[in-house]
DONU-923123 format. One line per field, with one value per residue (C-alpha): x, y, z. Coordinates in nm, 4 decimals, decimal comma, m for minus. Layout:
N
c1 <- (X	...)
c2 <- (Y	...)
c3 <- (Z	...)
This chain:
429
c1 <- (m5,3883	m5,1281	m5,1824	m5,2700	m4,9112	m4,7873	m4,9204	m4,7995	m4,4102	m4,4997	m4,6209	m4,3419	m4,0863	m4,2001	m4,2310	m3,8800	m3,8087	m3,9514	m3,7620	m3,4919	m3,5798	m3,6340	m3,2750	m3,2196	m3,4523	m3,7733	m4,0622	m4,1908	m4,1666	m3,8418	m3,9948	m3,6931	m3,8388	m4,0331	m3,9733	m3,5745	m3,3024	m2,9509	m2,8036	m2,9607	m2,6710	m2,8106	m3,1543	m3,2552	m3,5290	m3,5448	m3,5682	m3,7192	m4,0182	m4,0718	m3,9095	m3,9480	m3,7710	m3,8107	m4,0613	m4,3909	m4,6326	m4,9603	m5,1221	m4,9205	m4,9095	m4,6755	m4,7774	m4,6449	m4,7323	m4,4444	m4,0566	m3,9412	m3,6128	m3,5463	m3,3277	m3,1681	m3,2966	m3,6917	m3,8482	m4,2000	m4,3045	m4,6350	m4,7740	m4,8581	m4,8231	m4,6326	m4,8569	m4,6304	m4,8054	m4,6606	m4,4174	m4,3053	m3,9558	m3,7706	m3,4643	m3,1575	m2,9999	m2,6126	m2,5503	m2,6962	m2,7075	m3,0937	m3,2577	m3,5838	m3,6521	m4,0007	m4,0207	m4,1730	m4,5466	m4,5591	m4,5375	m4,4513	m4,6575	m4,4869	m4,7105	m4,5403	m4,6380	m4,4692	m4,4774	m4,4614	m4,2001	m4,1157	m3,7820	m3,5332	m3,2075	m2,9264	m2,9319	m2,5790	m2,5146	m2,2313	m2,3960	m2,2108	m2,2258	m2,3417	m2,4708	m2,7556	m2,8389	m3,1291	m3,4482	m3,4959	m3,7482	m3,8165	m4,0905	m4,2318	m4,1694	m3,8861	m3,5235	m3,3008	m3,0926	m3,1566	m3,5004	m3,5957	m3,4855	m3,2504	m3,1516	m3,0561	m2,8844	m2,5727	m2,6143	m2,9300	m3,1616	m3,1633	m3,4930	m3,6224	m3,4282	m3,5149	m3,7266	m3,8259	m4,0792	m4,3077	m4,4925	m4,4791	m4,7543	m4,6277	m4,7098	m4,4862	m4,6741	m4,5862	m4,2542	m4,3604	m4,1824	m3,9823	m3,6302	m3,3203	m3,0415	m2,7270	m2,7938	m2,5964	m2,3658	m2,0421	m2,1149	m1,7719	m1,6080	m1,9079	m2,0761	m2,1888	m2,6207	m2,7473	m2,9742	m3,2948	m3,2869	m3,5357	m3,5386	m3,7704	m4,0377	m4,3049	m4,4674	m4,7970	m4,5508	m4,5373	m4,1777	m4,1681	m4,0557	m3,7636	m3,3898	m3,1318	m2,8629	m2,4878	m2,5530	m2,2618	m2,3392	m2,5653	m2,8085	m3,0573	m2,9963	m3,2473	m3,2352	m3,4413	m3,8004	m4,0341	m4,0769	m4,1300	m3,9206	m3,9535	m3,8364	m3,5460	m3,2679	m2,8995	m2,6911	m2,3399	m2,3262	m2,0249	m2,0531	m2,3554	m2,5856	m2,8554	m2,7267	m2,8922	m2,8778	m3,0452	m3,2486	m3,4244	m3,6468	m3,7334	m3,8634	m3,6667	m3,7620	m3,6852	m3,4418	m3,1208	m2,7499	m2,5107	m2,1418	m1,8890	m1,4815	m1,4124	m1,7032	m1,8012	m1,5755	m1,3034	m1,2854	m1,3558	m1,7849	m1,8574	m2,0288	m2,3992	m2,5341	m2,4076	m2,6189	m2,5318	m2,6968	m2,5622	m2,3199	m2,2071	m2,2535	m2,2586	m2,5406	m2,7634	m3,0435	m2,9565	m3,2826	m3,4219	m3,4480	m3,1468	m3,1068	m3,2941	m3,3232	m3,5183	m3,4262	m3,5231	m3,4954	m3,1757	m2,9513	m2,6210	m2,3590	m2,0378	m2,0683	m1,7121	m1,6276	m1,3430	m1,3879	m1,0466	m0,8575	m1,0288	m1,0191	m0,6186	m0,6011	m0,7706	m1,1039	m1,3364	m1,4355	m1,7087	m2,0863	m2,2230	m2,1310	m2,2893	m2,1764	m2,1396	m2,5008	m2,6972	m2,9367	m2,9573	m3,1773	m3,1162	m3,2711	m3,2505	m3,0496	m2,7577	m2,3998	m2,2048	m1,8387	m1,6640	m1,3709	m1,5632	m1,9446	m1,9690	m1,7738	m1,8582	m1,7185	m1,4263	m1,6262	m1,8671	m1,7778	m1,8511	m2,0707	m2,4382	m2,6192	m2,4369	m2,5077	m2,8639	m2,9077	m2,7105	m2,8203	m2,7766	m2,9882	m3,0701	m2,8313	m2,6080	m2,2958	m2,0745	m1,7487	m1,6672	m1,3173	m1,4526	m1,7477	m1,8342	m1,4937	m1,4445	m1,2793	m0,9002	m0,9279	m0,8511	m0,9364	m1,2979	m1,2828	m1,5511	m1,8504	m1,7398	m1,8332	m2,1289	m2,3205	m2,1888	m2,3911	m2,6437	m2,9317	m2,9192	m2,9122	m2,6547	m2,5324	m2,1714	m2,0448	m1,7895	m1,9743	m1,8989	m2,1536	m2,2924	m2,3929	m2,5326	m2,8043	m3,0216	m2,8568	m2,6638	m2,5249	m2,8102	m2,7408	m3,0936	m3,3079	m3,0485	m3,1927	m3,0614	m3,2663	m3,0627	m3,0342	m3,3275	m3,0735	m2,7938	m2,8245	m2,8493	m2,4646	m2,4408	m2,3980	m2,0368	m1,7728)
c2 <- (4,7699	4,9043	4,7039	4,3603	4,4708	4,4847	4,1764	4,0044	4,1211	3,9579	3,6272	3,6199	3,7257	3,4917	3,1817	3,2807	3,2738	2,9403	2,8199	2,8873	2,6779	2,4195	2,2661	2,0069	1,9127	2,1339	2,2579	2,5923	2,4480	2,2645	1,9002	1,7900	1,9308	1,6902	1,3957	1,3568	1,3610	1,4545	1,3637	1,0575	0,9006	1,1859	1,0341	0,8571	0,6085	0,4567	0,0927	m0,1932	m0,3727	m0,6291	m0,8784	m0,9467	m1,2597	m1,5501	m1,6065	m1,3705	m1,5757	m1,4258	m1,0534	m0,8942	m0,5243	m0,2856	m0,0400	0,2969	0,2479	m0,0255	m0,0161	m0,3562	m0,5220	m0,7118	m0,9889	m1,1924	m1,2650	m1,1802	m1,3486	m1,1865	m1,5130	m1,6679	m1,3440	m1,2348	m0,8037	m0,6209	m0,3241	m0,0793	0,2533	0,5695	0,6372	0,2787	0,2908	m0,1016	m0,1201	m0,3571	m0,5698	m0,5364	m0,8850	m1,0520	m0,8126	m0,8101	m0,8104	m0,7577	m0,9719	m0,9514	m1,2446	m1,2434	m1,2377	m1,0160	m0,6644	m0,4227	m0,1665	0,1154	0,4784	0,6913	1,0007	1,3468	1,4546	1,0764	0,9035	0,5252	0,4568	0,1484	0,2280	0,0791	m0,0625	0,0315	0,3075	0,4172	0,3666	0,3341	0,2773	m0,1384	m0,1862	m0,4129	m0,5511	m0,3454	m0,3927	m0,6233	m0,6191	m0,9009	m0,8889	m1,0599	m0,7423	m0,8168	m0,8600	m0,9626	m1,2011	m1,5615	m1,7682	m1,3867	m1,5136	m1,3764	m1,4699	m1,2483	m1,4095	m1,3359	m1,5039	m1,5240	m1,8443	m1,9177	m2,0719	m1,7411	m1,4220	m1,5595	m1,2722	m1,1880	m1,2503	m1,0828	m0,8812	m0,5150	m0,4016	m0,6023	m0,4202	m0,4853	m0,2598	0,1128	0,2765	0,6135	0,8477	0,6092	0,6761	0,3582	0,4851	0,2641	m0,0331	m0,2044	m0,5238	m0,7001	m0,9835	m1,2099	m1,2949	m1,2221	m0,8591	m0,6000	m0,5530	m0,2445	m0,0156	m0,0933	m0,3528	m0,3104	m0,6287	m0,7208	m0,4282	m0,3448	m0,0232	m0,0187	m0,0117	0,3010	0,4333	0,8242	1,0212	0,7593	0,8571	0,6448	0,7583	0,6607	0,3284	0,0184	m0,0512	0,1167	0,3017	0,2218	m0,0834	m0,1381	m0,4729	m0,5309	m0,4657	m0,1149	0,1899	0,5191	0,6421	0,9910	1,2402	0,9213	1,0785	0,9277	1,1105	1,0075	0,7219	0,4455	0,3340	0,4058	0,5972	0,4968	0,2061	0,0442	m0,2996	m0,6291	m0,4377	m0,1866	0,0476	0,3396	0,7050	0,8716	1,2350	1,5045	1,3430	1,4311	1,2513	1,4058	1,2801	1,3653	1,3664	1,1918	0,9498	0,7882	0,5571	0,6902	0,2956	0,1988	0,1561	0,4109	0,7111	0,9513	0,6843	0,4126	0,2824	m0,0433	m0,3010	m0,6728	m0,7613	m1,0469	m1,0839	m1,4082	m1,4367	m1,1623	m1,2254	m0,9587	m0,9879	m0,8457	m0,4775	m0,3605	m0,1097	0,2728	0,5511	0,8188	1,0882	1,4609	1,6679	1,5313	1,6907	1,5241	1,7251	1,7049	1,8810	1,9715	2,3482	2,2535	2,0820	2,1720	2,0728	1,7537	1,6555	1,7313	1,5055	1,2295	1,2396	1,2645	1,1011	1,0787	1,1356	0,9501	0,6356	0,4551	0,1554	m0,0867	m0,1154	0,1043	0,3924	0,7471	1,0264	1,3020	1,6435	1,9350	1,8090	1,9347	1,8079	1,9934	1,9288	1,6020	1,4918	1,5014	1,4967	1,2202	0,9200	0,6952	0,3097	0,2617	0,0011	0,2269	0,3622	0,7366	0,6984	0,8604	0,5549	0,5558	0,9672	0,9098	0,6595	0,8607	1,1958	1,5279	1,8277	2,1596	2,0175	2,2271	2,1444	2,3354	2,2741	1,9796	1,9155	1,8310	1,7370	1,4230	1,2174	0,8539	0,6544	0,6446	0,9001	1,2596	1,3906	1,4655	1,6680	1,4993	1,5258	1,8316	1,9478	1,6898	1,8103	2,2033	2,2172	2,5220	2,2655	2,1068	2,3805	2,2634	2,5079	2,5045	2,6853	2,7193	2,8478	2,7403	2,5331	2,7741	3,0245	2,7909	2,6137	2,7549	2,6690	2,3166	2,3480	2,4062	2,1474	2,0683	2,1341	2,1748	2,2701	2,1644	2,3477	2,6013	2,9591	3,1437	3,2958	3,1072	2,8914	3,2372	3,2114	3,1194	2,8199	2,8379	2,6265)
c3 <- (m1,2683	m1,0262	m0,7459	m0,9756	m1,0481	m0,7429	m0,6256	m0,9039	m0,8060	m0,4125	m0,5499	m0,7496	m0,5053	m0,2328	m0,5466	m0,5751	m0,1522	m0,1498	m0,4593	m0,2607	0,0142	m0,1735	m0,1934	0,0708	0,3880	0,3381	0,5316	0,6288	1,0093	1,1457	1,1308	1,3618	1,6763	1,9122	1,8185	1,6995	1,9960	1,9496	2,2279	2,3244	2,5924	2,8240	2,8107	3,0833	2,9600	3,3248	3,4352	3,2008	3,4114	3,1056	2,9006	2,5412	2,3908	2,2152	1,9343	1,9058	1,7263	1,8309	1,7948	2,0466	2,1571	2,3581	2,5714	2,6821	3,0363	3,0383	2,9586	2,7760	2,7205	2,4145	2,5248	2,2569	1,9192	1,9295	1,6095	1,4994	1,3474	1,2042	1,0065	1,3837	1,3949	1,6902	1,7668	2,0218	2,1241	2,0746	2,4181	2,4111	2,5051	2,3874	2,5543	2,3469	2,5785	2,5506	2,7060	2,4936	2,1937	2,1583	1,7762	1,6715	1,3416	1,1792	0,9489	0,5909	0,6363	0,9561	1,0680	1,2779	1,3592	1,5564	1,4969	1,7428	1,7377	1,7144	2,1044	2,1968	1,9439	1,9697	2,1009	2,0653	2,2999	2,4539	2,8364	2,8946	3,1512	2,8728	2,5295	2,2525	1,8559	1,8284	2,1917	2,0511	1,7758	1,5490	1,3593	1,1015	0,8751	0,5807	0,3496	0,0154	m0,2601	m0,5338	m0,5371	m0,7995	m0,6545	m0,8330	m0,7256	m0,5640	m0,2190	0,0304	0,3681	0,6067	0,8888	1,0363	1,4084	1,3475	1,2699	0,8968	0,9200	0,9962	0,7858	0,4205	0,2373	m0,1316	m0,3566	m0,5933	m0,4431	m0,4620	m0,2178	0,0363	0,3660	0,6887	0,8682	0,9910	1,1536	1,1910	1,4694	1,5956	1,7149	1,7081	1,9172	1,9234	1,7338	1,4645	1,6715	1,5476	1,4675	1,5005	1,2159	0,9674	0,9427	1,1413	1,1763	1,0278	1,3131	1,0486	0,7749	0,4958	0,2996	0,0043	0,2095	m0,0763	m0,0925	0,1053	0,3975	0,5617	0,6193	0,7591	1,0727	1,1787	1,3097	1,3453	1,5938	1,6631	1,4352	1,4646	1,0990	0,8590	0,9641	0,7121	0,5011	0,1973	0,0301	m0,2423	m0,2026	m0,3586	m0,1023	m0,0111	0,2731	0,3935	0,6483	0,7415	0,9965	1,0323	1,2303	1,3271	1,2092	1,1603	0,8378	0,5919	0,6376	0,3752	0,1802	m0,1157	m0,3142	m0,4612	m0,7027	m0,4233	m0,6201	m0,3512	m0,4017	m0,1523	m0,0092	0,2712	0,4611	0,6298	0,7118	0,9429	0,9876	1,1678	1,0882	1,4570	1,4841	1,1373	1,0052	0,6986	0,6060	0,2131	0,2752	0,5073	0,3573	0,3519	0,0403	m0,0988	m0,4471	m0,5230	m0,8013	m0,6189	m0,3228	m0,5478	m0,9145	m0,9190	m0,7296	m0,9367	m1,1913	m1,4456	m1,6220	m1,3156	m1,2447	m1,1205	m0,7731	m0,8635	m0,6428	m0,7022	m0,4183	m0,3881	m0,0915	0,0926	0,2785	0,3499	0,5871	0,7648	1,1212	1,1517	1,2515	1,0227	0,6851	0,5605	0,8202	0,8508	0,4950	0,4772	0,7699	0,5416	0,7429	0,5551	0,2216	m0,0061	0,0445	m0,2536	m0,4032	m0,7462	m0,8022	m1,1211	m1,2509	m1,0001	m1,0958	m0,8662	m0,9759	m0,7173	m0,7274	m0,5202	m0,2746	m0,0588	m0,0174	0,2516	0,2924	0,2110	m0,0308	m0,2691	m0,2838	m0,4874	m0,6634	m0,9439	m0,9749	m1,1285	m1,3584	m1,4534	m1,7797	m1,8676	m2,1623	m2,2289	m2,1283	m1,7736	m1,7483	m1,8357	m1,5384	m1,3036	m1,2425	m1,0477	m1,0867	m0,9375	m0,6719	m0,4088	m0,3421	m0,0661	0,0752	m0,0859	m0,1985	m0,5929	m0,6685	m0,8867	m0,9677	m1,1121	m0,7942	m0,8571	m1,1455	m1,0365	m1,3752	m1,3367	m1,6749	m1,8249	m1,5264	m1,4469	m1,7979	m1,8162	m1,4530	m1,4678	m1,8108	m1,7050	m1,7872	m1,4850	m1,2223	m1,0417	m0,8105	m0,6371	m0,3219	m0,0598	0,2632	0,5604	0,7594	0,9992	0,7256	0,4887	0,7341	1,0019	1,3059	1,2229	1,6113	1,8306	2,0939	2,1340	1,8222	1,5369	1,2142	0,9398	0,6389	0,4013	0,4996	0,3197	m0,0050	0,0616	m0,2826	m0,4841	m0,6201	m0,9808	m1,0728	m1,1826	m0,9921)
């Protein structure tokens, strides 16, 4: 009886160690090593020996063995697939600010592999943030703008970037270790590209293993569509770093955003996740479901070695952002120092239907300068009271970064997971 006893107390105290882990990006290994790079402008991917452009229109495949340059707009057209082999290195072209653009009807199918990602990258010998253009990808699930059809075009050909429909298995293939360094062009006088565009993607698509580096734009822009996206990596981005509208319904899990105070924009738009229902109103079917995301698992941290500072000096902002409409169910997820973790349209009224769409539970937030405000309303009297209740779990801190996660500033394989205990303090703010 003694030692069904004492076995009893180590189940329950490693249950316990693993409960702990639980918060934020999870996994008994690091699943960053291998296949993620952090500094990816001392990479050198060598010389490209082919040249992709134009329209693909046929079954066409990329091999490792080869280096490719995507010159220009490159349409995937004609419900053709782009196979590319696990190595394949694409290289952007910064002259002429090359674009990949799979239309509605075919796919992409990069399965890179752990030790042998897929990478997109800049051909400058300097790279920087919008070198190229980015990945576009337009499928046939639901969105609910009016007629269920968007256009995404920009500079590119209008004939080719519509996407929506009603179709919620759509399948635009696989991006699975695969790596987009750099992406995310101005485009003059309109908008800038996100690194990877999502739009109207339905749900047999597989979406795991990608990271999006030093983005222009977004780095992950999700229009419309149904999905599952896991183990998604943004790190330094500009603006967004996962940014959702026109209805998208995605189950979000185990994924990570970093930002920094001196590279990511402090502009109005530029934060870890922005939730929103429409980009216009008047172009949104309201009897259509409007944007949900379901997330669990996501860490979302500022790298600065000085939070404080940085957010006296009016660097940093917000992590979160729900917009008029939108719906975000997040759970056991960490927000590490911003100002605050998250804010709440002004147009959003604070009323039980509105709290029961957006929620935050068993959540961990450090460092942050408050923690879920009403934009322009610094009394937060209300959600404090609402999201403290000891029902949700919600769990508040002020640690500083290098004690709360593994080793956040490993050079070369950071790891980003919670310190084993760290998310023991009560949950009093």
């Amino acid at each position: 009886m003694k030692k069904i006893t004492q076995l009893i107390c180590v189940l329950l105290t490693v249950a316990s160690m693993n409960a702990q882990q639980e918060k934020g990006i999870m996994g008994y290994t690091n699943w960053l090593n291998n296949w993620t790079e952090f500094k990816p402008n001392k990479v050198d991917y060598g010389e490209a020996n082919q040249i992709l452009a134009g329209n693909i229109s046929v079954n066409t495949k990329l091999l490792k063995r080869n280096i490719y340059v995507l010159q220009g707009n490159v349409y995937v057209t004609n419900n053709a697939v782009l196979t590319i082999e696990p190595g394949t290195v694409i290289i952007g072209d910064f002259e002429t600010k090359g674009t990949l653009v799979i239309t509605k009807g075919a796919q992409l199918v990069a399965d890179g592999l752990e030790t042998d990602p897929i990478v997109f990258t800049s051909n400058r010998s300097m790279k920087k943030a919008g070198d190229w253009g980015g990945i576009v990808i337009l499928g046939d699930a639901p969105i609910n703008k009016f007629g269920n059809v968007g256009s995404y075009n920009l500079d590119l050909d209008p004939t080719m970037t519509t996407y929506g429909g009603d179709n919620v298995a759509s399948n635009s293939g696989i991006l699975r270790f695969v790596r987009i360094e750099f992406a995310g062009k101005k485009v003059k006088g309109l908008d800038t590209f996100n690194a990877l565009t999502l739009a109207a993607v339905g749900n047999k698509t597989v979406l795991e293993n990608v990271m999006v580096s030093y983005a222009g734009g977004d780095s992950f822009g999700i229009l419309g569509g149904d999905l599952n996206a896991t183990k998604f990596v943004s790190y330094k981005s500009v603006n967004d770093d996962f940014k959702f509208s026109q209805g998208a319904q995605c189950r979000f899990f185990n994924s990570l955003a970093v930002r920094s105070s001196y590279f990511s924009s402090t502009k109005d738009g530029s934060r870890c996740m922005e939730v929103r229902s429409f980009e216009k109103k008047s172009e949104t079917d309201f009897t259509k479901k409007q944007t949900l995301v379901v997330a669990s698992n996501i860490t979302m941290v500022n790298d600065s070695e000085n939070i404080k500072a940085d957010i006296q000096a009016g660097l940093v902002k917000e992590a979160v952002y729900v917009a008029e409409g939108a719906s975000l169910e997040m759970k056991r997820s960490v927000i590490s120092g911003f100002n605050p973790a998250v804010l709440l349209d002004s147009k959003t009224e604070i009323n039980d239907a509105n709290l029961k769409k957006i929620k935050f539970e068993e959540m961990y937030f450090n460092l942050c300068n408050g923690n879920i405000f009403t934009e322009y309303n610094s009394n937060n009297e209300d959600l404090e009271s609402w999201y403290g209740n000891s029902v949700f779990f919600n769990v508040y801190s002020q640690s500083d970064n290098k004690e709360t996660f593994i080793d956040i500033f490993n050079p070369k394989k950071p790891d980003f997971r919670l310190q084993l205990g760290k998310i023991t303090a009560s949950s009093g703010k």
